[in-house]
C-alpha positions in Angstrom: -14.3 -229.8 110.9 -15.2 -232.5 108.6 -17.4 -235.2 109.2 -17.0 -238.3 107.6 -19.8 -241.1 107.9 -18.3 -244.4 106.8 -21.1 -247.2 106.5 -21.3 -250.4 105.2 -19.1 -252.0 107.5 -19.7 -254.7 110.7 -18.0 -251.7 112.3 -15.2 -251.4 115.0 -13.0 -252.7 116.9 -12.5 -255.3 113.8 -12.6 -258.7 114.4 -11.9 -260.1 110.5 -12.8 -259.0 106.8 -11.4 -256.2 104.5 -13.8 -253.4 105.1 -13.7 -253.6 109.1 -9.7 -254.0 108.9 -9.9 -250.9 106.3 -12.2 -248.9 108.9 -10.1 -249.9 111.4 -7.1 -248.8 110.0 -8.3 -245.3 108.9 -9.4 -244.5 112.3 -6.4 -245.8 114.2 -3.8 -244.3 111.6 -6.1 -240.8 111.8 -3.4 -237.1 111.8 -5.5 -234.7 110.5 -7.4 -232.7 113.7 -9.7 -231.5 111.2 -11.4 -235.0 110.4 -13.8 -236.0 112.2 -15.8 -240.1 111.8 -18.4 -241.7 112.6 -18.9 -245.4 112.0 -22.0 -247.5 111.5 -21.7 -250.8 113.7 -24.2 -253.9 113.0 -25.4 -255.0 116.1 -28.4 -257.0 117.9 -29.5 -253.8 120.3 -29.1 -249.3 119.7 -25.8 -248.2 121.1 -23.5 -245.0 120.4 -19.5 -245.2 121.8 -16.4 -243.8 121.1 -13.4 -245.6 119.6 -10.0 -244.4 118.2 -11.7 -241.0 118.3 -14.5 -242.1 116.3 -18.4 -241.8 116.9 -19.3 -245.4 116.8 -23.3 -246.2 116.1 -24.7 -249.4 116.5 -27.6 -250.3 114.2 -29.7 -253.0 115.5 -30.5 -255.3 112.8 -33.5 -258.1 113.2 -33.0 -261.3 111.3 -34.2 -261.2 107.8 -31.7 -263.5 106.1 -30.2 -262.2 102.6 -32.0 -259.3 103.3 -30.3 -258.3 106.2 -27.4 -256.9 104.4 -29.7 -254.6 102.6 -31.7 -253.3 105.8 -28.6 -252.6 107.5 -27.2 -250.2 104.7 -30.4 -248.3 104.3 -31.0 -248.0 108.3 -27.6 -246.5 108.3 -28.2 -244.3 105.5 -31.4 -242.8 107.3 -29.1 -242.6 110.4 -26.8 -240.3 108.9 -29.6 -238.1 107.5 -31.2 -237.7 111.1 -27.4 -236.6 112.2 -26.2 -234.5 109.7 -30.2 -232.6 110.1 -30.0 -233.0 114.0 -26.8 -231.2 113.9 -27.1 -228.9 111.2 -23.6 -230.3 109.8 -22.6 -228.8 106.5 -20.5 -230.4 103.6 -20.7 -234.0 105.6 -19.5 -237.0 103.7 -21.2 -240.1 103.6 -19.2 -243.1 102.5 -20.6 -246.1 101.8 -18.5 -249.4 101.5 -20.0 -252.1 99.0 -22.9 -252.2 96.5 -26.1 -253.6 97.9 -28.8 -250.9 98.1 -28.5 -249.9 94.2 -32.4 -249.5 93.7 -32.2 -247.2 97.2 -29.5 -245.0 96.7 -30.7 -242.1 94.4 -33.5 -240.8 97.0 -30.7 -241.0 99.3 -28.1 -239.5 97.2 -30.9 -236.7 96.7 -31.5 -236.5 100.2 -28.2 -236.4 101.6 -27.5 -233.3 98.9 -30.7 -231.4 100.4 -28.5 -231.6 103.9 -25.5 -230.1 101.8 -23.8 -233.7 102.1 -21.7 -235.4 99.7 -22.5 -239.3 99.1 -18.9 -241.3 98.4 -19.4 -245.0 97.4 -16.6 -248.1 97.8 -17.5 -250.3 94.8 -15.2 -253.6 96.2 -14.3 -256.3 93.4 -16.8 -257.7 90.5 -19.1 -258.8 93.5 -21.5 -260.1 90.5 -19.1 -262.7 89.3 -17.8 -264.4 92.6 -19.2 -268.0 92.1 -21.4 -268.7 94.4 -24.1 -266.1 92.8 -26.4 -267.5 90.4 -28.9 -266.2 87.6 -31.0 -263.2 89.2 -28.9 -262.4 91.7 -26.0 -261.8 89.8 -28.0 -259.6 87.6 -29.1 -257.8 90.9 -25.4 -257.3 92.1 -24.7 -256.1 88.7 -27.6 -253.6 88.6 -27.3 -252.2 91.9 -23.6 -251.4 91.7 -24.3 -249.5 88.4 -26.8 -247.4 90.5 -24.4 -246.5 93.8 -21.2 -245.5 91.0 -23.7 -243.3 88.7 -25.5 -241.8 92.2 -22.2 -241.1 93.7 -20.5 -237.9 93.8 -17.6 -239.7 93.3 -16.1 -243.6 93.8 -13.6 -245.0 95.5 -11.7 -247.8 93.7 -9.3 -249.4 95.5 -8.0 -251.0 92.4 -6.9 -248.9 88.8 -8.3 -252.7 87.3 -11.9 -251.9 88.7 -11.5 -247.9 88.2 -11.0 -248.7 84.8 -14.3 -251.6 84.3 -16.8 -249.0 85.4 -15.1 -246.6 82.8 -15.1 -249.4 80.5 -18.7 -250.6 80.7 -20.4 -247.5 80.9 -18.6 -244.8 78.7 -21.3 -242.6 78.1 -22.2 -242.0 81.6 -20.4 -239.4 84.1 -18.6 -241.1 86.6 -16.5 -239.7 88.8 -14.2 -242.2 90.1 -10.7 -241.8 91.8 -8.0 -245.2 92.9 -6.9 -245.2 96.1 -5.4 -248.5 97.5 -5.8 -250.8 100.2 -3.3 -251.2 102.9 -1.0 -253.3 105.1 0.9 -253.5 107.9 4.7 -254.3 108.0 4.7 -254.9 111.5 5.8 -258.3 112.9 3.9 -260.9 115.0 4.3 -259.9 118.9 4.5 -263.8 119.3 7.8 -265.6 119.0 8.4 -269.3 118.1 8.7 -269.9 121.8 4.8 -267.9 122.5 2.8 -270.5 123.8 -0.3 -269.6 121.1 2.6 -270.6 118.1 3.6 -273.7 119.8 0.2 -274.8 120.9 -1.3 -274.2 116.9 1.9 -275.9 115.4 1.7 -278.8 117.4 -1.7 -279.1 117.4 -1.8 -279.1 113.4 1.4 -280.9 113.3 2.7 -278.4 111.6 6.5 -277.5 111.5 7.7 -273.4 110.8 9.2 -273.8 107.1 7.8 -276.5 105.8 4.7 -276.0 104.2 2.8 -273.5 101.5 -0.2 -271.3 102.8 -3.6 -270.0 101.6 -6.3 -267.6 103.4 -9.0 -267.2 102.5 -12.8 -267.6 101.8 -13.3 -271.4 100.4 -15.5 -270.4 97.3 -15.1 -270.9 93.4 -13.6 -267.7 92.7 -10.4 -268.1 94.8 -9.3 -271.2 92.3 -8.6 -273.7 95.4 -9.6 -276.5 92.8 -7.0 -275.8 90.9 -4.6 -275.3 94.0 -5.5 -278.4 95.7 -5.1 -281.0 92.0 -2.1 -278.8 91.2 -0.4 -279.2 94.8 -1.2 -283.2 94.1 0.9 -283.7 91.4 4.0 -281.8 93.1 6.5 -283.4 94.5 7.0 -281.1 97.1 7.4 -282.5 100.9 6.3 -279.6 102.5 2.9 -279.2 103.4 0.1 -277.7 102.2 -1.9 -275.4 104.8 -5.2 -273.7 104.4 -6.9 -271.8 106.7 -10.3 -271.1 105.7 -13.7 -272.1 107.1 -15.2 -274.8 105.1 -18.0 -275.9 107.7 -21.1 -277.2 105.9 -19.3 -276.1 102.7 -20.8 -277.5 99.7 -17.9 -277.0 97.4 -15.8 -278.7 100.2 -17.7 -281.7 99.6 -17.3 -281.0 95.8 -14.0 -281.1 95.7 -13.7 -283.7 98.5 -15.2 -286.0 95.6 -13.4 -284.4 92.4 -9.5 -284.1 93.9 -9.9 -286.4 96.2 -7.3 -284.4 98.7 -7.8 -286.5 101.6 -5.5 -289.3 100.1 -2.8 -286.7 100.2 -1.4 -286.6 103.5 0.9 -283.3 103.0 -3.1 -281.1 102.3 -4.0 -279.8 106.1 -7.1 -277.8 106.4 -7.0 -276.6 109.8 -9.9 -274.0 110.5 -9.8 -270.4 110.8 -7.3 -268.4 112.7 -8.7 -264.7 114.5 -5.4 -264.4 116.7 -4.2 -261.7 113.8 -0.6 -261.8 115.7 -1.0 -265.8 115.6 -1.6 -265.1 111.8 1.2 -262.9 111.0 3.9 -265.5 113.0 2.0 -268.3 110.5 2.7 -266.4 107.5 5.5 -265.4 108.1 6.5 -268.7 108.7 5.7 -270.2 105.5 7.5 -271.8 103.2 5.9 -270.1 100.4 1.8 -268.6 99.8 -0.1 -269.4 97.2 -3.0 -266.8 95.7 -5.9 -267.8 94.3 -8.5 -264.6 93.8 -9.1 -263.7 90.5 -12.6 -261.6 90.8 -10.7 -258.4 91.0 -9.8 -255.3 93.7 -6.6 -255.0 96.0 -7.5 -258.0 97.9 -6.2 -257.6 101.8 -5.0 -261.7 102.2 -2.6 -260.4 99.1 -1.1 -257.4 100.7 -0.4 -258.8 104.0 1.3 -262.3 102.2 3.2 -259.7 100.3 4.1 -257.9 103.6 5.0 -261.1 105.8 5.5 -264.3 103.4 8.8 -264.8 101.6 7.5 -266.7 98.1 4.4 -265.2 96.7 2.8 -267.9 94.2 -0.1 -265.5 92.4 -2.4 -266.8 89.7 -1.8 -264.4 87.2 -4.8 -262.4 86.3 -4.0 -258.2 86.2 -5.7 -257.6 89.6 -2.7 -259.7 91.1 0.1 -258.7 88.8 -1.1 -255.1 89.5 -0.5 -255.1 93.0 2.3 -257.4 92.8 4.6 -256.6 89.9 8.0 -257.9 90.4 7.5 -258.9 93.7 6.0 -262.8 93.5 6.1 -265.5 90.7 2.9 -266.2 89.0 0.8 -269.5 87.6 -2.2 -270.1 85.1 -4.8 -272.5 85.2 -3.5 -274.8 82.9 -2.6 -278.1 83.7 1.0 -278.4 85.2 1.9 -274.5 85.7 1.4 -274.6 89.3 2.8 -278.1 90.2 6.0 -277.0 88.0 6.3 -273.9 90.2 5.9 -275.5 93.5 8.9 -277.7 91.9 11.4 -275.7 90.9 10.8 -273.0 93.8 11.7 -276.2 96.1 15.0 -275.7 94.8 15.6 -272.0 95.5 18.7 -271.0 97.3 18.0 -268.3 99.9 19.2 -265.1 97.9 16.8 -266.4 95.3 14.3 -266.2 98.0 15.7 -263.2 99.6 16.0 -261.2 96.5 12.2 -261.5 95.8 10.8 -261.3 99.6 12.6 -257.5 99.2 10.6 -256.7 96.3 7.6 -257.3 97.8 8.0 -255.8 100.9 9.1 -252.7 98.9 5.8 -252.9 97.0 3.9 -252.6 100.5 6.4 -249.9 101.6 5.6 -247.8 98.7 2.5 -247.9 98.0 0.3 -250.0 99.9 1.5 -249.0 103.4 -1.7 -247.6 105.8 0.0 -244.5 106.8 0.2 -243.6 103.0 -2.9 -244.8 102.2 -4.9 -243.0 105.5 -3.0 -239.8 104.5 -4.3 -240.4 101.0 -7.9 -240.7 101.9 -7.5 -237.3 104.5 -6.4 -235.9 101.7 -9.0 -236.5 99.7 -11.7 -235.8 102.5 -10.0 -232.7 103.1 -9.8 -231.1 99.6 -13.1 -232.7 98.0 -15.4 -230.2 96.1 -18.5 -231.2 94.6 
């Protein structure tokens, strides 16, 4: 049997973000008899449970603020260790999603090798050049993922882009890295247009199936929504513009409140968040067209599931997107004009237009990015790893 230890996670059953979705997923999708996980799950008390066949822990984490983060990772680190010793488990895998405990990891690393385990690290996207980090704590992110790739007996990159950085920026050094995708799921919304939940949310918002573009996503810097919202004001478009994103006590909501000044444009709705994930799908599904943002690299999830769900995929083309993307969405720049002139002429698109390039992106997901492929990808690799 092999026992996996995947940490660095809020844990299961997900309620939103990339990793828990990824945990999720891996666990649900499991086939192999011969895997065996156990998941770290932050929590506010000690608890152990079982979900889709998985030993769930709870770690209970006090408040610490920005530190918090970094106490959780190493308390579940020294969990595992008391596990794997407890239970005399040999050739345990320990994998850690995300780079926060980089100063930590190599007495850990050592440690877990003393119990015969292997150490497996996620690195995420360029975590250090997301926006809202400034001056030492960029050079922190920086530092520290450096320290969990070098430790690790091998890293997971769920994009060939990032794979390719760490190769990149530190040539001299042996990493062992390997790409394996995220995932997402082709199933349809359980909710119909005639589910109370969709008519409650599209009368509420005043929102009509159709008629209007759509971003998710965190409302920081790094996802470009500057450059969405001035661009989608000098459209001519008469759909809508929809975002569903959190901007409560958002600075740069207030930032760009003053700079675009979207409130003057009636057809920009921000309407909140959305955890209903079948709500979610129907409202994707349902859009007109969705426009991408991200730019700070890896297989972002809000990316896979447009391409699974949404007809028109508008990407701001940087390689991360065009990697996952290829053929399968129209892209825009930065510069002044390229996205308002696609949201124009896309307004004109006759439905085999539409059609045609829906198909291409569905059959991206199909082929590469669906979670049974990926989850048999990572059995795989848990099965067949030597150190």
């Amino acid at each position: 049997m092999q026992h996996v230890f995947i940490i660095g996670s809020n844990g299961i059953p997900a309620a939103y973000g990339g990793f828990e979705t990824f945990v999720e997923q891996l666990t649900s999708h499991k086939k192999s008899k011969e895997i065996f996980y156990h998941v770290s799950c932050l929590s506010d008390q000690e608890e152990e449970f079982e979900y889709n066949g998985a030993h769930c822990f709870k770690i209970r984490v006090p408040r610490l603020g920005p530190a918090k983060a970094i106490y959780y990772d190493v308390a579940s680190l020294q969990y595992c260790c008391r596990y794997i010793a407890k239970n005399q488990i040999q050739g345990a895998i320990v994998y850690m999603l995300g780079c926060g405990i980089g100063p930590f990891i190599g007495h850990y690393a050592r440690k877990l090798h003393r119990l015969g385990a292997q150490y497996f690290v996620n690195p995420d996207g360029l975590e250090w050049e997301r926006g809202k980090w400034k001056g030492y704590i960029k050079k922190y992110l920086k530092y520290s993922a450096k320290k969990m790739v070098m430790h690790a007996d091998l890293a997971v990159c769920d994009s060939s882009g990032i794979e390719q950085y760490f190769h990149n920026e530190y040539p001299n050094d042996s990493i062992r890295t390997t790409f394996i995708a995220y995932g997402a799921d082709l199933q349809e919304s359980k909710y119909s247009a005639q589910s109370s939940e969709v008519r409650s949310w599209f009368e509420e918002k005043n929102v009509t199936e159709g008629q209007y573009y759509l971003a998710v996503g965190r409302f920081v810097p790094e996802n470009n929504f500057e450059t969405m919202l001035a661009e989608f004001q000098k459209s001519n478009t008469k759909k809508k513009f929809v975002l569903i994103t959190d901007v409560r006590n958002n600075e740069y909501y207030d930032y760009l409140k003053e700079k675009t000044g979207f409130l003057r444009d009636g057809r920009i709705k921000f309407v909140g968040t959305v955890y209903d994930q079948d709500l979610l799908k129907y409202i994707r599904h349902n859009a007109y067209g969705y426009l991408h943002g991200h730019e700070v690299g890896g297989t972002n999830p809000s990316l896979l599931e447009a391409l699974a769900s949404t007809r028109l995929n508008l990407l701001l083309n940087v390689n991360f997107n065009r990697e996952v993307a290829e053929n399968g969405a129209v892209y825009w720049t930065k510069e002044t004009g390229s996205l308002s002139q696609l949201i124009d002429s896309l307004d004109n698109w006759d439905e085999e237009q539409i059609d045609s390039l829906m198909q291409k992106a569905k059959q991206r997901i199909t082929d590469y990015y669906n979670w049974d492929h990926i989850v048999g990808l990572y059995e795989k690799l848990f099965g067949d790893f030597q150190p």
